[in-house]
C-alpha positions in Angstrom: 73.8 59.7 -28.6 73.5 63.9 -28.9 75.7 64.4 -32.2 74.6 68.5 -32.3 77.3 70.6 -31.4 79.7 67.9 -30.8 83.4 68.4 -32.6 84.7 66.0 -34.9 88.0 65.2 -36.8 87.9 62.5 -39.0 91.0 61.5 -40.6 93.3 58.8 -41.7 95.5 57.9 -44.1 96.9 55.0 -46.8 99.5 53.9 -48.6 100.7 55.5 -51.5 100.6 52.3 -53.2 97.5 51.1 -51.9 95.0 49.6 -54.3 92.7 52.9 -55.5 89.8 50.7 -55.6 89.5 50.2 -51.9 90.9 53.7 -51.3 87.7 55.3 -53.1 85.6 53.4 -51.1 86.9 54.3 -48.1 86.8 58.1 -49.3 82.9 57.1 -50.0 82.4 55.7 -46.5 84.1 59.2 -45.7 81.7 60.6 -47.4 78.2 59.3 -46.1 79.8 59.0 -42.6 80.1 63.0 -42.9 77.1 63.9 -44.7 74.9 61.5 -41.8 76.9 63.7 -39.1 76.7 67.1 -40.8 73.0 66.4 -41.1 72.3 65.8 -37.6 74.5 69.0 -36.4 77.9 67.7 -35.4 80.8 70.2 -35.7 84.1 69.1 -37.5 87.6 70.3 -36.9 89.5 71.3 -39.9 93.1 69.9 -40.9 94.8 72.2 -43.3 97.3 71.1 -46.1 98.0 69.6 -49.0 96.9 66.5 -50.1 99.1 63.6 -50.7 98.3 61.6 -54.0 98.8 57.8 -54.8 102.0 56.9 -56.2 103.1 58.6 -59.3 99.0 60.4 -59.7 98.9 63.7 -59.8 95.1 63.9 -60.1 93.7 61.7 -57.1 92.5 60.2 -55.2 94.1 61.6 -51.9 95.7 59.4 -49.3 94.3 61.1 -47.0 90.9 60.9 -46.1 89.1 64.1 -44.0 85.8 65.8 -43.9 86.7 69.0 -45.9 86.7 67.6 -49.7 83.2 65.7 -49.0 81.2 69.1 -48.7 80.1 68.4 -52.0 77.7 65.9 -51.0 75.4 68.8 -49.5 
């Protein structure tokens, strides 16, 4: 499949008293899903926002999972 050029949104969501373990490993699957795509010229759409936290956390892991906070990985 041509990635190049093509737009993409990836996003989703958990509970806010969901267990943190499995919600950073979906934010790491985020992550290398992005980074693979990025790398072969794909084209994401940007949500705007704030982020939701887990239950009573006011310093992560989002809720929310989408491409923006995994530019890092570059």
């Amino acid at each position: 499949m041509q990635i190049t050029g093509r737009r993409i949104l990836i996003a989703g969501s958990a509970d806010l008293q969901c267990d943190e373990r499995k919600l950073l490993y979906a934010h790491e699957l985020v992550a290398l899903l992005t980074a693979e795509l990025a790398g072969r010229g794909a084209i994401f759409l940007v949500p705007f926002g704030k982020e939701p936290l887990l239950q009573d956390r006011v310093d992560g892991p989002s809720i929310v999972f989408d491409w923006l906070q995994y530019l890092r990985v570059f």
